[in-house]
GUSE-695388 format. One record per residue (C-alpha): residue number from 1; residue in one letter; z, x, y. Coordinates in nm, 4 decimals. Each point is the difference from the previous one (the first is absolute). Layout:
node nr:NUM | rest:A | pz:Z | px:X | py:Y
...
***
This chain:
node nr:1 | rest:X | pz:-4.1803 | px:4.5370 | py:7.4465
node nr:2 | rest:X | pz:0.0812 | px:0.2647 | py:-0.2440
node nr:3 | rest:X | pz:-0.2499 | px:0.2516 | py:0.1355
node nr:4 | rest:X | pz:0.1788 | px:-0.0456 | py:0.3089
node nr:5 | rest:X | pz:0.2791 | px:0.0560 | py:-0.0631
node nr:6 | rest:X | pz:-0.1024 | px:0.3235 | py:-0.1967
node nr:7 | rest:X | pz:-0.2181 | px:0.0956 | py:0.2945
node nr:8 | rest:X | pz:0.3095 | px:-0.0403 | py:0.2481
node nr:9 | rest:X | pz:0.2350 | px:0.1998 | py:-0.2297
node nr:10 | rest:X | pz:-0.2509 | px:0.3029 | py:-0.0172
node nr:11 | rest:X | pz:-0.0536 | px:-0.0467 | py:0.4031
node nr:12 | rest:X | pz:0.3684 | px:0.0739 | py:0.0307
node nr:13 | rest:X | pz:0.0553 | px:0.2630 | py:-0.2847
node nr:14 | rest:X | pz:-0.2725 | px:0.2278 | py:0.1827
node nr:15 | rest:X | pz:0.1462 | px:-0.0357 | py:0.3663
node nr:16 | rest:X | pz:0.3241 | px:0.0902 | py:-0.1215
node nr:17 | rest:X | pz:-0.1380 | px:0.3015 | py:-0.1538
node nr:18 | rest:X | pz:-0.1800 | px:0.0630 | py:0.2790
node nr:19 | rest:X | pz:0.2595 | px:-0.0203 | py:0.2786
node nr:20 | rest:X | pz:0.2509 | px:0.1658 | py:-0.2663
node nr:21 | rest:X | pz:-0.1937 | px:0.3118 | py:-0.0447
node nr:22 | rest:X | pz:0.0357 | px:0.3401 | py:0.2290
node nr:23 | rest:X | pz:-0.3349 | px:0.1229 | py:-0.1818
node nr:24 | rest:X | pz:-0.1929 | px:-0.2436 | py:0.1656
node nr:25 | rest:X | pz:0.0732 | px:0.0437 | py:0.3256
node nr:26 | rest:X | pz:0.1113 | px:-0.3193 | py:0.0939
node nr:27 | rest:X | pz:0.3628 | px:0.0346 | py:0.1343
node nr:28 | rest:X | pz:0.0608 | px:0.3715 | py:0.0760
node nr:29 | rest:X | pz:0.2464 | px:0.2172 | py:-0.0582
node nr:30 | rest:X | pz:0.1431 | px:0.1279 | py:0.3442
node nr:31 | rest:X | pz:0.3051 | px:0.1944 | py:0.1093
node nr:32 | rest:X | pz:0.2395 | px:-0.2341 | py:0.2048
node nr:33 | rest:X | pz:0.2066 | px:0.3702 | py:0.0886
node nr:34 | rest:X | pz:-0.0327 | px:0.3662 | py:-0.0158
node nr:35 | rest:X | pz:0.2424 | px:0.2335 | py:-0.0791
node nr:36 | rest:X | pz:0.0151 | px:0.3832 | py:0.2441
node nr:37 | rest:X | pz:0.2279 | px:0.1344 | py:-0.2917
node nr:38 | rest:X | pz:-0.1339 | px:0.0156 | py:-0.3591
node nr:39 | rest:X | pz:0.2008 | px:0.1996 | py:-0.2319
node nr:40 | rest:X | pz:-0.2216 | px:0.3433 | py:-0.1519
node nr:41 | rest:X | pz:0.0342 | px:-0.0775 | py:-0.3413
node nr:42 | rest:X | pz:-0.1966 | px:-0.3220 | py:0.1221
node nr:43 | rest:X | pz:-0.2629 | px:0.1560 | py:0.1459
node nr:44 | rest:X | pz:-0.0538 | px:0.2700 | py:-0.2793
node nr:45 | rest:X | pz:-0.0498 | px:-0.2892 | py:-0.2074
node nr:46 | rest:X | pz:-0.2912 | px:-0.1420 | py:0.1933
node nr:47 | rest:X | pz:-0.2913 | px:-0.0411 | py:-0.1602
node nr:48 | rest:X | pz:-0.2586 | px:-0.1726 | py:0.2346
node nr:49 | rest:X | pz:0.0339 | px:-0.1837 | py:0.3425
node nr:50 | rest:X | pz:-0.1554 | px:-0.2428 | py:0.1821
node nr:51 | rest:X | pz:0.0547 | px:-0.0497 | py:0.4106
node nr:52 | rest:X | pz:0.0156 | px:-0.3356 | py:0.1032
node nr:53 | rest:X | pz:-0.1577 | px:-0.0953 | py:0.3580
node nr:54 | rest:X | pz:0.2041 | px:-0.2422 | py:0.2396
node nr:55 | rest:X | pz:-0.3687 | px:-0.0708 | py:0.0566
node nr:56 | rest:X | pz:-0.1021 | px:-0.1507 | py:-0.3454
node nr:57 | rest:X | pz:0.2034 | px:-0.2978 | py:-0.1132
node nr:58 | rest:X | pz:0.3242 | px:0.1554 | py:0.0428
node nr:59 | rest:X | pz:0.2526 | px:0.0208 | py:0.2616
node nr:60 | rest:X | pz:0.0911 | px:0.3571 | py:0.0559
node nr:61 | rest:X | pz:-0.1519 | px:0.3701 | py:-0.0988
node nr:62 | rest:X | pz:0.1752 | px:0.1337 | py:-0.2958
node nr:63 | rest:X | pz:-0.0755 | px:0.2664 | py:-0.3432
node nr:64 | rest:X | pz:0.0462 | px:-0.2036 | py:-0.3090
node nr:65 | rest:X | pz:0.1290 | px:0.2639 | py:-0.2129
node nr:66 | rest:X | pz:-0.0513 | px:-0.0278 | py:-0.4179
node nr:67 | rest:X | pz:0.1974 | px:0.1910 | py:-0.1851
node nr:68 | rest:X | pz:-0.0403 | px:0.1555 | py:-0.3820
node nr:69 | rest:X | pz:0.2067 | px:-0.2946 | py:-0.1493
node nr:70 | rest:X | pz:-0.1945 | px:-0.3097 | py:0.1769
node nr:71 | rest:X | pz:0.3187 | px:-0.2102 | py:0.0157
node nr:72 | rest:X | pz:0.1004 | px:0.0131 | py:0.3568
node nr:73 | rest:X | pz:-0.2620 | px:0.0283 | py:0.2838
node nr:74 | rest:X | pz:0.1246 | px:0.1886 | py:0.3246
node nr:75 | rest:X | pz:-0.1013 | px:-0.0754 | py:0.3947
node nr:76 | rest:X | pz:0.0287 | px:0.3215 | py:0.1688
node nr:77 | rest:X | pz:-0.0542 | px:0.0165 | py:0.4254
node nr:78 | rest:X | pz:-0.3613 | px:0.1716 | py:-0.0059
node nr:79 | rest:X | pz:0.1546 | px:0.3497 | py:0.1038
node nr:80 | rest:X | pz:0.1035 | px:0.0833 | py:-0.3038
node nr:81 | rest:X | pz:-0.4043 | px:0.0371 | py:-0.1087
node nr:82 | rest:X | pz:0.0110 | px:0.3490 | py:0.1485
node nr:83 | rest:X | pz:0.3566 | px:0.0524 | py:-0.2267
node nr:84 | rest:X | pz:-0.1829 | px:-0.1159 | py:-0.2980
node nr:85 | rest:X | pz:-0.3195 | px:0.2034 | py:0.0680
node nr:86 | rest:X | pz:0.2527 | px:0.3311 | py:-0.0009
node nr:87 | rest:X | pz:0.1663 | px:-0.1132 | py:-0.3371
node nr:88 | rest:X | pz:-0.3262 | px:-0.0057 | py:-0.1398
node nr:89 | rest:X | pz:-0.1146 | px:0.3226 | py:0.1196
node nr:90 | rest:X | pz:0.3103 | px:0.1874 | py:-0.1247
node nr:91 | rest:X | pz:-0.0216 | px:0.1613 | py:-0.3181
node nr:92 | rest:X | pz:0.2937 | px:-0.0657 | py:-0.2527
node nr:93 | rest:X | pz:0.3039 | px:0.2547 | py:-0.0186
node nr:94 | rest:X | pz:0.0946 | px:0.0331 | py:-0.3992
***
């Protein structure tokens, strides 16, 4: 009965972690709205970003933007790629 119980226990403990965890995959991570206007200083601090497809498992098209800090994720509309890509290319004014 004991084993059971113990077997049960560890069932639950991993599907927790399992449907708790981004990493995995198993509930993603998807922009519910965009935003047309994203302040400069925000997009100077962009690091890396990722387009999400209204084709995959989320509802609309968007640019998940990361920024140097990590603590806040941004959905841009997917326009603002090209505004990003000309950031990027610019070289810094001292």
């Amino acid at each position: 009965m004991e084993l059971k119980a113990t077997s049960l226990l560890l069932l639950m403990c991993v599907g927790i972690i399992i449907l708790t965890s981004n990493e995995a995959g198993a509930i993603p991570r998807c922009c519910l709205t965009v935003s047309k206007k994203i302040p400069r200083e925000v997009l100077r601090a962009v690091t890396i970003y990722e387009t999400q497809s209204k084709s995959g498992s989320c509802e609309i098209d968007a640019l998940i933007l990361h920024t140097r800090n990590r603590k806040k994720l941004f959905c841009a509309h997917p326009r603002l790629g090209k505004v990003l890509k000309k950031l990027k290319k610019k070289p810094k004014r001292a």
